[in-house]
C-alpha positions, 0 to 999 in steps of 0.5 A: 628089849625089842626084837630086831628083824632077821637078815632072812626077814629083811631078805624076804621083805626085800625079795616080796618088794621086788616081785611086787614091783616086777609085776607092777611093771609087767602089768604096765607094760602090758597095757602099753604094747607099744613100749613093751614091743621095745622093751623085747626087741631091745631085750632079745638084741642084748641077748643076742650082741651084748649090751653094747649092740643094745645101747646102739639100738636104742640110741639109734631108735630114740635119734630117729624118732626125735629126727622124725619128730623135729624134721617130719611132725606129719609123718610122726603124727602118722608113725608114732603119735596117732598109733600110740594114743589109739593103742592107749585109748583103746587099752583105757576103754577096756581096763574102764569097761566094767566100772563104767557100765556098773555106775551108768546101770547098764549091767543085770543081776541073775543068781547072784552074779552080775552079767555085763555087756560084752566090748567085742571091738573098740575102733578108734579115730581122730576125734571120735571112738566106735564101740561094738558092744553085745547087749546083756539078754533083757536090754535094747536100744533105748536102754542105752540111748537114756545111758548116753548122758552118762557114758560120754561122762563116764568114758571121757567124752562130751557127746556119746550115742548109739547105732544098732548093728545087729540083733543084740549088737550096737555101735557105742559112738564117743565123740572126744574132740568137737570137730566142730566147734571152729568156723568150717571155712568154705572148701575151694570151688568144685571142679567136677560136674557131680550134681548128687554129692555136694560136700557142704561141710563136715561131720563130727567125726571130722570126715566131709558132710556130703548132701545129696540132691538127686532123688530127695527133697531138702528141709533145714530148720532153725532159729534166727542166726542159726546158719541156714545161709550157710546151708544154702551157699555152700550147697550153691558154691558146691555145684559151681561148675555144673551151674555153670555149664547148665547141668543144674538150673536154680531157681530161687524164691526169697520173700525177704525181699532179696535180703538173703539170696539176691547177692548171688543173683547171677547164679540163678535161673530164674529168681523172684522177690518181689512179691508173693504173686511172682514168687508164686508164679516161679513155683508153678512153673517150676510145678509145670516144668516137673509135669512136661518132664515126667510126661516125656520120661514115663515108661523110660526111666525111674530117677531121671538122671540130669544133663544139659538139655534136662538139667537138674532144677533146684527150687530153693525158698529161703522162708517157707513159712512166709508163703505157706503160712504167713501170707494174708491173702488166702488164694496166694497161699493156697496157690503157694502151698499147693505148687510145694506140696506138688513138687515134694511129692513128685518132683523127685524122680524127675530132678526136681528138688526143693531146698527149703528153710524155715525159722518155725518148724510147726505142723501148721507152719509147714504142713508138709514136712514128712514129705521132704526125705532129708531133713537139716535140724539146726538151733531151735528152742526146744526138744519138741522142735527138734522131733518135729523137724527131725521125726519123733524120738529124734531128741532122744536119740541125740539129736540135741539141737535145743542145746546147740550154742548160740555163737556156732552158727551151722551146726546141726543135726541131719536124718535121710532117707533109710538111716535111723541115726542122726548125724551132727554136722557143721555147714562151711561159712561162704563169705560175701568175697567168696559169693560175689567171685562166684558170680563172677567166675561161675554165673548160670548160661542166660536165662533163655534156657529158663524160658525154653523150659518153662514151654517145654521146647526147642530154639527156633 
Protein backbone atom coordinates (compact mmCIF):
# COMPACT_ATOMS: atom_id res chain seq x y z
CA UNK A 1 0.00 0.00 0.00
CA UNK A 2 1.83 3.42 -1.14
CA UNK A 3 2.00 6.12 1.26
CA UNK A 4 0.40 9.46 0.21
CA UNK A 5 2.12 12.72 0.92
CA UNK A 6 0.97 14.67 3.93
CA UNK A 7 -0.85 18.02 3.61
CA UNK A 8 2.16 19.60 5.70
CA UNK A 9 4.66 17.82 3.05
CA UNK A 10 2.55 19.47 0.23
CA UNK A 11 2.68 22.62 2.20
CA UNK A 12 6.32 22.58 2.48
CA UNK A 13 6.86 21.65 -1.24
CA UNK A 14 4.56 24.45 -2.19
CA UNK A 15 5.98 27.01 0.12
CA UNK A 16 10.02 25.69 -1.12
CA UNK A 17 8.52 26.20 -4.96
CA UNK A 18 7.39 29.66 -4.04
CA UNK A 19 10.90 31.07 -2.08
CA UNK A 20 12.54 29.54 -5.20
CA UNK A 21 10.42 31.43 -7.40
CA UNK A 22 10.76 34.74 -5.42
CA UNK A 23 14.28 34.59 -5.58
CA UNK A 24 14.28 33.90 -8.89
CA UNK A 25 12.40 37.02 -9.60
CA UNK A 26 14.35 38.97 -7.35
CA UNK A 27 17.75 37.96 -9.03
CA UNK A 28 16.26 39.00 -12.25
CA UNK A 29 15.02 41.84 -11.40
CA UNK A 30 18.40 42.76 -9.90
CA UNK A 31 20.18 42.28 -13.11
CA UNK A 32 17.58 44.48 -14.66
CA UNK A 33 17.29 47.93 -12.80
CA UNK A 34 15.51 49.70 -14.77
CA UNK A 35 12.48 47.25 -14.41
CA UNK A 36 12.95 47.02 -10.73
CA UNK A 37 13.17 50.90 -10.19
CA UNK A 38 9.21 50.46 -11.78
CA UNK A 39 8.74 47.63 -9.87
CA UNK A 40 9.43 49.83 -6.34
CA UNK A 41 7.95 53.30 -7.57
CA UNK A 42 4.60 51.21 -8.39
CA UNK A 43 4.96 49.12 -5.32
CA UNK A 44 5.66 52.09 -2.87
CA UNK A 45 2.41 54.21 -4.95
CA UNK A 46 -0.12 51.24 -3.87
CA UNK A 47 1.40 51.24 -0.55
CA UNK A 48 0.69 54.55 -0.32
CA UNK A 49 -2.97 55.21 -2.49
CA UNK A 50 -4.13 51.93 -2.70
CA UNK A 51 -4.28 49.66 -5.65
CA UNK A 52 -6.49 51.74 -7.71
CA UNK A 53 -3.72 54.81 -7.58
CA UNK A 54 -1.09 52.11 -8.70
CA UNK A 55 -3.13 50.90 -11.62
CA UNK A 56 -3.52 54.61 -12.88
CA UNK A 57 0.22 55.09 -12.37
CA UNK A 58 1.26 52.12 -14.49
CA UNK A 59 -1.51 52.70 -17.01
CA UNK A 60 -0.48 56.14 -17.06
CA UNK A 61 3.55 55.04 -17.47
CA UNK A 62 2.97 52.34 -20.21
CA UNK A 63 0.49 55.10 -22.39
CA UNK A 64 3.65 57.67 -22.39
CA UNK A 65 5.88 55.68 -23.30
CA UNK A 66 3.85 53.64 -26.03
CA UNK A 67 2.84 57.61 -27.20
CA UNK A 68 6.99 58.53 -26.87
CA UNK A 69 7.47 55.46 -29.05
CA UNK A 70 4.92 56.10 -31.79
CA UNK A 71 5.02 60.15 -31.94
CA UNK A 72 9.02 60.62 -30.87
CA UNK A 73 11.08 57.35 -31.74
CA UNK A 74 14.38 59.56 -31.56
CA UNK A 75 13.38 60.73 -28.13
CA UNK A 76 12.46 57.26 -27.12
CA UNK A 77 15.67 55.74 -28.69
CA UNK A 78 17.31 58.52 -26.17
CA UNK A 79 14.77 57.98 -23.09
CA UNK A 80 14.21 54.39 -23.21
CA UNK A 81 15.65 52.23 -25.55
CA UNK A 82 19.59 53.47 -25.63
CA UNK A 83 19.64 53.40 -21.45
CA UNK A 84 17.79 50.14 -21.00
CA UNK A 85 20.14 47.94 -23.51
CA UNK A 86 23.56 50.13 -21.86
CA UNK A 87 22.13 48.83 -18.50
CA UNK A 88 21.70 45.22 -19.93
CA UNK A 89 25.06 45.17 -21.75
CA UNK A 90 26.74 46.55 -19.14
CA UNK A 91 24.79 43.71 -16.53
CA UNK A 92 25.78 41.01 -19.21
CA UNK A 93 29.60 41.77 -19.19
CA UNK A 94 29.67 41.50 -15.47
CA UNK A 95 27.42 38.45 -14.98
CA UNK A 96 29.93 36.76 -18.08
CA UNK A 97 33.16 38.13 -16.85
CA UNK A 98 34.32 35.21 -15.00
CA UNK A 99 33.31 32.39 -17.31
CA UNK A 100 34.99 34.65 -20.27
CA UNK A 101 38.09 35.08 -18.84
CA UNK A 102 38.47 31.32 -17.47
CA UNK A 103 37.84 29.99 -21.21
CA UNK A 104 40.23 32.56 -23.11
CA UNK A 105 42.97 31.67 -20.06
CA UNK A 106 43.33 34.90 -18.88
CA UNK A 107 43.19 33.97 -15.18
CA UNK A 108 46.44 32.71 -12.64
CA UNK A 109 46.59 29.87 -10.47
CA UNK A 110 48.41 30.88 -6.80
CA UNK A 111 47.88 28.35 -3.69
CA UNK A 112 44.88 26.65 -5.07
CA UNK A 113 42.93 29.71 -6.00
CA UNK A 114 42.34 30.92 -8.91
CA UNK A 115 43.06 35.20 -9.25
CA UNK A 116 41.17 36.76 -12.28
CA UNK A 117 41.40 40.28 -13.61
CA UNK A 118 39.20 42.80 -11.98
CA UNK A 119 36.20 44.65 -14.25
CA UNK A 120 36.49 47.91 -12.52
CA UNK A 121 34.47 50.08 -15.29
CA UNK A 122 32.23 48.91 -18.12
CA UNK A 123 31.18 52.29 -20.61
CA UNK A 124 29.23 51.34 -23.05
CA UNK A 125 28.39 52.96 -26.63
CA UNK A 126 26.44 52.91 -29.64
CA UNK A 127 28.42 50.59 -31.56
CA UNK A 128 31.39 49.75 -29.41
CA UNK A 129 31.87 48.93 -25.59
CA UNK A 130 34.99 50.08 -23.18
CA UNK A 131 36.18 47.99 -20.67
CA UNK A 132 38.72 49.32 -17.95
CA UNK A 133 40.22 45.97 -16.72
CA UNK A 134 43.01 45.50 -13.55
CA UNK A 135 45.40 42.86 -14.87
CA UNK A 136 46.16 39.89 -12.48
CA UNK A 137 50.17 40.31 -11.24
CA UNK A 138 52.31 38.40 -13.96
CA UNK A 139 50.27 39.35 -17.07
CA UNK A 140 50.78 42.56 -19.87
CA UNK A 141 49.58 43.96 -22.51
CA UNK A 142 50.68 41.37 -24.99
CA UNK A 143 49.00 38.67 -23.02
CA UNK A 144 45.67 40.35 -23.91
CA UNK A 145 46.45 41.74 -27.32
CA UNK A 146 46.89 37.37 -28.40
CA UNK A 147 43.46 36.84 -26.29
CA UNK A 148 41.44 39.42 -28.49
CA UNK A 149 40.52 36.88 -30.91
CA UNK A 150 38.88 35.26 -28.49
CA UNK A 151 37.16 37.82 -26.05
CA UNK A 152 35.24 39.69 -28.92
CA UNK A 153 33.94 35.83 -29.63
CA UNK A 154 33.65 35.46 -26.19
CA UNK A 155 31.83 38.82 -25.19
CA UNK A 156 29.79 38.84 -28.29
CA UNK A 157 31.36 41.11 -30.74
CA UNK A 158 33.23 40.70 -33.97
CA UNK A 159 36.59 42.89 -33.34
CA UNK A 160 37.94 43.03 -29.90
CA UNK A 161 41.40 45.18 -28.88
CA UNK A 162 43.38 46.57 -25.96
CA UNK A 163 44.65 50.20 -24.82
CA UNK A 164 46.82 50.70 -21.86
CA UNK A 165 45.73 52.86 -19.38
CA UNK A 166 48.08 52.83 -16.55
CA UNK A 167 50.48 50.51 -14.90
CA UNK A 168 48.57 47.09 -14.47
CA UNK A 169 45.34 48.83 -15.96
CA UNK A 170 44.06 48.50 -19.68
CA UNK A 171 41.04 49.56 -21.92
CA UNK A 172 39.40 46.34 -23.41
CA UNK A 173 37.52 47.90 -26.71
CA UNK A 174 34.44 45.65 -28.06
CA UNK A 175 33.44 46.72 -31.10
CA UNK A 176 29.34 45.11 -31.42
CA UNK A 177 28.29 46.78 -34.41
CA UNK A 178 30.38 47.42 -37.59
CA UNK A 179 29.93 51.28 -38.09
CA UNK A 180 31.60 50.61 -41.25
CA UNK A 181 30.49 48.12 -43.30
CA UNK A 182 28.15 50.96 -45.40
CA UNK A 183 29.22 53.38 -47.94
CA UNK A 184 30.50 56.38 -45.63
CA UNK A 185 28.54 59.13 -47.87
CA UNK A 186 30.59 62.51 -48.34
CA UNK A 187 29.92 65.11 -45.58
CA UNK A 188 28.33 68.51 -47.23
CA UNK A 189 31.21 71.17 -47.91
CA UNK A 190 32.85 72.83 -45.09
CA UNK A 191 32.19 76.15 -44.34
CA UNK A 192 35.00 76.79 -42.17
CA UNK A 193 38.48 77.84 -42.75
CA UNK A 194 40.22 75.01 -40.41
CA UNK A 195 43.09 74.07 -42.62
CA UNK A 196 44.48 71.22 -39.52
CA UNK A 197 41.30 69.24 -38.69
CA UNK A 198 39.51 67.65 -41.86
CA UNK A 199 36.68 65.39 -41.06
CA UNK A 200 37.43 62.83 -43.80
CA UNK A 201 35.14 60.00 -42.60
CA UNK A 202 34.52 58.11 -39.66
CA UNK A 203 35.67 55.55 -36.99
CA UNK A 204 34.64 52.64 -35.79
CA UNK A 205 33.09 53.63 -33.15
CA UNK A 206 30.91 55.63 -35.04
CA UNK A 207 32.36 59.15 -34.04
CA UNK A 208 34.01 61.38 -37.05
CA UNK A 209 37.71 60.56 -38.41
CA UNK A 210 39.32 63.71 -38.15
CA UNK A 211 42.85 63.99 -40.06
CA UNK A 212 45.32 66.59 -39.22
CA UNK A 213 47.54 68.40 -41.53
CA UNK A 214 49.46 70.85 -40.01
CA UNK A 215 52.68 69.55 -38.38
CA UNK A 216 52.68 66.05 -40.10
CA UNK A 217 53.06 64.16 -43.27
CA UNK A 218 50.38 61.67 -44.45
CA UNK A 219 51.08 58.18 -45.79
CA UNK A 220 48.23 55.86 -47.30
CA UNK A 221 48.92 52.39 -48.55
CA UNK A 222 46.79 49.57 -49.94
CA UNK A 223 46.01 47.48 -53.03
CA UNK A 224 44.47 48.31 -56.01
CA UNK A 225 40.60 49.40 -55.42
CA UNK A 226 41.25 49.75 -51.74
CA UNK A 227 40.07 53.43 -51.46
CA UNK A 228 42.87 55.42 -51.50
CA UNK A 229 41.02 58.13 -53.90
CA UNK A 230 38.76 58.08 -51.17
CA UNK A 231 41.27 59.20 -48.76
CA UNK A 232 42.53 61.99 -51.04
CA UNK A 233 38.96 63.58 -52.04
CA UNK A 234 37.64 63.70 -49.08
CA UNK A 235 40.82 65.40 -47.62
CA UNK A 236 40.33 67.68 -50.76
CA UNK A 237 36.43 68.35 -50.34
CA UNK A 238 37.23 69.09 -46.53
CA UNK A 239 39.41 71.98 -47.24
CA UNK A 240 36.92 73.35 -49.96
CA UNK A 241 36.82 76.56 -48.32
CA UNK A 242 40.26 77.30 -47.45
CA UNK A 243 41.32 76.15 -51.25
CA UNK A 244 39.25 78.68 -52.15
CA UNK A 245 40.17 81.59 -50.22
CA UNK A 246 44.07 80.89 -50.58
CA UNK A 247 44.58 79.72 -46.89
CA UNK A 248 45.82 76.19 -48.41
CA UNK A 249 47.64 75.92 -52.09
CA UNK A 250 47.50 72.11 -53.53
CA UNK A 251 49.94 71.15 -55.42
CA UNK A 252 49.24 67.51 -57.27
CA UNK A 253 51.47 64.96 -58.78
CA UNK A 254 49.99 62.25 -60.72
CA UNK A 255 52.01 60.02 -62.95
CA UNK A 256 49.04 57.92 -63.97
CA UNK A 257 48.72 60.51 -66.44
CA UNK A 258 45.80 62.54 -64.97
CA UNK A 259 43.65 59.32 -64.37
CA UNK A 260 43.39 59.79 -60.71
CA UNK A 261 43.48 63.59 -60.05
CA UNK A 262 42.86 65.47 -63.30
CA UNK A 263 39.06 65.65 -62.80
CA UNK A 264 39.47 68.06 -59.83
CA UNK A 265 42.17 70.21 -61.86
CA UNK A 266 40.47 73.39 -60.90
CA UNK A 267 41.28 72.93 -57.36
CA UNK A 268 44.92 72.90 -57.72
CA UNK A 269 47.71 75.07 -57.68
CA UNK A 270 50.03 73.92 -59.33
CA UNK A 271 49.66 70.25 -61.22
CA UNK A 272 51.63 68.02 -63.18
CA UNK A 273 51.19 64.65 -65.22
CA UNK A 274 52.69 64.85 -67.86
CA UNK A 275 55.94 63.38 -67.35
CA UNK A 276 58.26 62.57 -64.72
CA UNK A 277 60.52 65.56 -65.61
CA UNK A 278 57.60 68.17 -64.92
CA UNK A 279 56.46 66.11 -62.00
CA UNK A 280 59.83 66.20 -60.79
CA UNK A 281 60.16 69.84 -61.14
CA UNK A 282 56.72 70.52 -59.06
CA UNK A 283 58.65 68.62 -56.33
CA UNK A 284 61.71 70.78 -56.16
CA UNK A 285 59.96 73.74 -56.18
CA UNK A 286 57.72 72.93 -54.01
CA UNK A 287 61.47 71.82 -51.92
CA UNK A 288 62.23 75.55 -52.74
CA UNK A 289 59.24 77.06 -51.58
CA UNK A 290 59.88 75.05 -47.93
CA UNK A 291 63.63 76.27 -48.05
CA UNK A 292 62.45 80.49 -48.62
CA UNK A 293 59.77 80.04 -45.78
CA UNK A 294 61.88 78.42 -43.24
CA UNK A 295 64.46 81.20 -44.03
CA UNK A 296 61.89 83.86 -43.32
CA UNK A 297 60.47 81.90 -40.38
CA UNK A 298 63.67 80.92 -38.44
CA UNK A 299 64.27 82.45 -35.06
CA UNK A 300 60.29 83.56 -35.25
CA UNK A 301 58.32 80.68 -35.03
CA UNK A 302 58.33 76.72 -34.63
CA UNK A 303 55.25 75.27 -36.37
CA UNK A 304 54.18 78.26 -38.95
CA UNK A 305 50.67 78.64 -38.72
CA UNK A 306 49.22 79.37 -42.63
CA UNK A 307 47.50 82.48 -43.77
CA UNK A 308 46.85 83.66 -47.22
CA UNK A 309 50.23 85.34 -47.81
CA UNK A 310 51.87 81.91 -46.39
CA UNK A 311 49.42 79.43 -47.07
CA UNK A 312 49.32 75.98 -46.33
CA UNK A 313 51.16 73.75 -49.25
CA UNK A 314 49.67 70.33 -49.68
CA UNK A 315 51.95 68.37 -52.09
CA UNK A 316 49.80 65.20 -52.95
CA UNK A 317 51.41 62.36 -55.39
CA UNK A 318 48.91 59.75 -55.85
CA UNK A 319 51.59 56.59 -56.80
CA UNK A 320 55.08 57.26 -55.05
CA UNK A 321 56.45 54.29 -56.26
CA UNK A 322 55.99 55.19 -59.81
CA UNK A 323 58.76 58.27 -59.21
CA UNK A 324 60.86 56.68 -56.42
CA UNK A 325 61.13 53.24 -57.29
CA UNK A 326 59.76 52.63 -60.82
CA UNK A 327 61.17 55.31 -62.90
CA UNK A 328 63.79 53.78 -65.60
CA UNK A 329 65.84 56.80 -65.66
CA UNK A 330 67.91 56.70 -62.72
CA UNK A 331 68.78 60.67 -62.47
CA UNK A 332 65.00 61.60 -62.59
CA UNK A 333 64.69 59.35 -59.76
CA UNK A 334 67.11 60.06 -57.76
CA UNK A 335 66.18 63.98 -58.38
CA UNK A 336 62.23 62.39 -57.20
CA UNK A 337 63.26 60.63 -54.04
CA UNK A 338 65.78 63.43 -53.21
CA UNK A 339 62.86 66.42 -53.42
CA UNK A 340 60.16 63.79 -51.03
CA UNK A 341 62.80 62.97 -48.67
CA UNK A 342 63.66 66.75 -48.26
CA UNK A 343 60.11 67.90 -47.72
CA UNK A 344 59.30 64.97 -45.26
CA UNK A 345 61.99 65.67 -43.43
CA UNK A 346 61.67 69.57 -43.15
CA UNK A 347 58.58 70.35 -44.51
CA UNK A 348 56.65 70.06 -41.68
CA UNK A 349 56.98 73.06 -39.30
CA UNK A 350 56.89 75.12 -42.34
CA UNK A 351 53.09 74.13 -43.48
CA UNK A 352 54.39 72.07 -46.04
CA UNK A 353 52.77 68.69 -46.14
CA UNK A 354 52.88 65.76 -48.16
CA UNK A 355 50.16 63.36 -48.87
CA UNK A 356 51.18 60.58 -50.47
CA UNK A 357 49.76 56.95 -51.68
CA UNK A 358 51.20 53.92 -52.79
CA UNK A 359 50.02 50.29 -53.80
CA UNK A 360 53.48 48.76 -52.85
CA UNK A 361 54.52 49.51 -49.57
CA UNK A 362 57.97 47.72 -49.62
CA UNK A 363 61.14 49.35 -47.86
CA UNK A 364 62.52 49.41 -51.22
CA UNK A 365 59.56 50.98 -52.80
CA UNK A 366 59.27 53.54 -50.14
CA UNK A 367 62.70 54.08 -48.63
CA UNK A 368 61.42 56.46 -46.36
CA UNK A 369 58.17 55.66 -44.69
CA UNK A 370 59.40 56.25 -41.18
CA UNK A 371 59.42 59.69 -42.05
CA UNK A 372 55.76 60.36 -42.53
CA UNK A 373 54.11 60.61 -38.72
CA UNK A 374 50.86 59.62 -39.68
CA UNK A 375 50.16 56.56 -41.56
CA UNK A 376 46.89 55.24 -43.45
CA UNK A 377 47.01 51.37 -43.92
CA UNK A 378 44.09 50.13 -46.11
CA UNK A 379 43.76 46.53 -47.75
CA UNK A 380 46.86 45.03 -48.30
CA UNK A 381 48.01 41.24 -48.89
CA UNK A 382 49.48 40.30 -46.19
CA UNK A 383 50.42 40.84 -42.13
CA UNK A 384 54.12 41.83 -43.30
CA UNK A 385 52.57 44.71 -45.28
CA UNK A 386 50.52 45.94 -42.53
CA UNK A 387 53.90 46.31 -40.13
CA UNK A 388 55.63 47.74 -42.67
CA UNK A 389 53.02 50.66 -43.33
CA UNK A 390 52.05 50.85 -39.92
CA UNK A 391 55.13 50.19 -37.74
CA UNK A 392 55.96 46.82 -36.38
CA UNK A 393 53.86 44.95 -33.90
CA UNK A 394 50.98 47.08 -35.64
CA UNK A 395 49.31 43.54 -36.93
CA UNK A 396 49.38 42.04 -33.53
CA UNK A 397 47.89 44.69 -32.06
CA UNK A 398 44.69 44.87 -34.32
CA UNK A 399 45.67 46.52 -37.29
CA UNK A 400 44.28 43.38 -39.57
CA UNK A 401 44.17 45.19 -42.87
CA UNK A 402 45.15 41.84 -44.61
CA UNK A 403 41.49 40.58 -43.49
CA UNK A 404 39.81 43.63 -44.62
CA UNK A 405 37.06 42.59 -47.68
CA UNK A 406 37.48 43.30 -50.98
CA UNK A 407 33.99 44.91 -51.60
CA UNK A 408 34.65 48.00 -48.62
CA UNK A 409 36.62 50.24 -50.33
CA UNK A 410 38.08 52.74 -47.66
CA UNK A 411 38.32 50.91 -44.86
CA UNK A 412 41.39 50.93 -42.92
CA UNK A 413 43.59 51.21 -40.14
CA UNK A 414 45.32 54.66 -39.07
CA UNK A 415 48.63 55.29 -36.23
CA UNK A 416 49.81 59.09 -35.39
CA UNK A 417 52.36 60.72 -34.01
CA UNK A 418 52.46 59.53 -30.01
CA UNK A 419 49.38 57.10 -29.88
CA UNK A 420 50.49 53.63 -29.95
CA UNK A 421 46.96 52.13 -30.72
CA UNK A 422 45.65 51.81 -34.29
CA UNK A 423 42.51 53.22 -35.13
CA UNK A 424 40.13 51.46 -37.88
CA UNK A 425 38.30 53.97 -39.91
CA UNK A 426 36.33 54.18 -43.31
CA UNK A 427 37.31 57.22 -46.01
CA UNK A 428 33.66 58.82 -47.30
CA UNK A 429 33.13 57.81 -50.88
CA UNK A 430 33.10 61.58 -52.89
CA UNK A 431 31.39 61.01 -55.97
CA UNK A 432 32.31 62.31 -59.57
CA UNK A 433 29.07 65.07 -59.11
CA UNK A 434 30.28 66.03 -55.85
CA UNK A 435 33.99 66.79 -57.28
CA UNK A 436 33.14 68.50 -60.39
CA UNK A 437 30.74 70.95 -58.10
CA UNK A 438 33.44 71.57 -56.19
CA UNK A 439 35.44 72.77 -58.93
CA UNK A 440 32.67 74.64 -59.92
CA UNK A 441 31.89 76.38 -56.70
CA UNK A 442 35.40 76.13 -54.62
CA UNK A 443 38.09 76.33 -57.35
CA UNK A 444 41.98 77.40 -56.13
CA UNK A 445 42.39 81.72 -56.76
CA UNK A 446 44.52 81.54 -60.25
CA UNK A 447 47.87 80.36 -60.26
CA UNK A 448 49.63 83.40 -60.06
CA UNK A 449 49.69 83.13 -56.41
CA UNK A 450 51.82 79.59 -57.56
CA UNK A 451 54.48 81.43 -59.23
CA UNK A 452 54.71 84.43 -56.53
CA UNK A 453 55.68 81.49 -54.28
CA UNK A 454 57.89 79.65 -56.22
CA UNK A 455 60.11 83.37 -56.56
CA UNK A 456 59.48 84.04 -52.92
CA UNK A 457 58.21 87.75 -53.74
CA UNK A 458 55.55 90.41 -54.14
CA UNK A 459 53.01 91.54 -57.40
CA UNK A 460 54.65 94.21 -58.94
Amino acid sequence: MSSQPSLVDELWDSLVTAVIAAAAGLWWLLRHPWLLGTVLVVAGVIVVGGWTAGALVLGFTVAVIAGLRWLRPDLFARLVSRPLRRAQTGSRYRRDWGRVTDLCSLTKELDGRTLRPDLLRVDVGDVSDRLLLRMVTGQSLADWERACPELASSLGGHLARVRADEPGRLWLEVIRDDALADVIPARPTSTSDEVDQVTVGVREDGRPWVLRLLGTHVFVAGVQGAGKGSVIWSVLRGLARPINSGLVQVWAVDPKGGMELAFGRPLFTRFACENTAVMVELLEDAVTVMDARCGRLAGVTRMHHPTTDEPLVLVIVDELSTLTAYEPDTKLRNRATAAISALLARGRAAAVVVLAAAQDPRKEVVSFRSLFPTKVALRLDTPSQVDMVLGDGMHQMGALADRIPAGRPGVGYVTVEGIREPVRVRAAYVTDEQIHAQTLDYPAPTAVAAALAVDGGDPQ
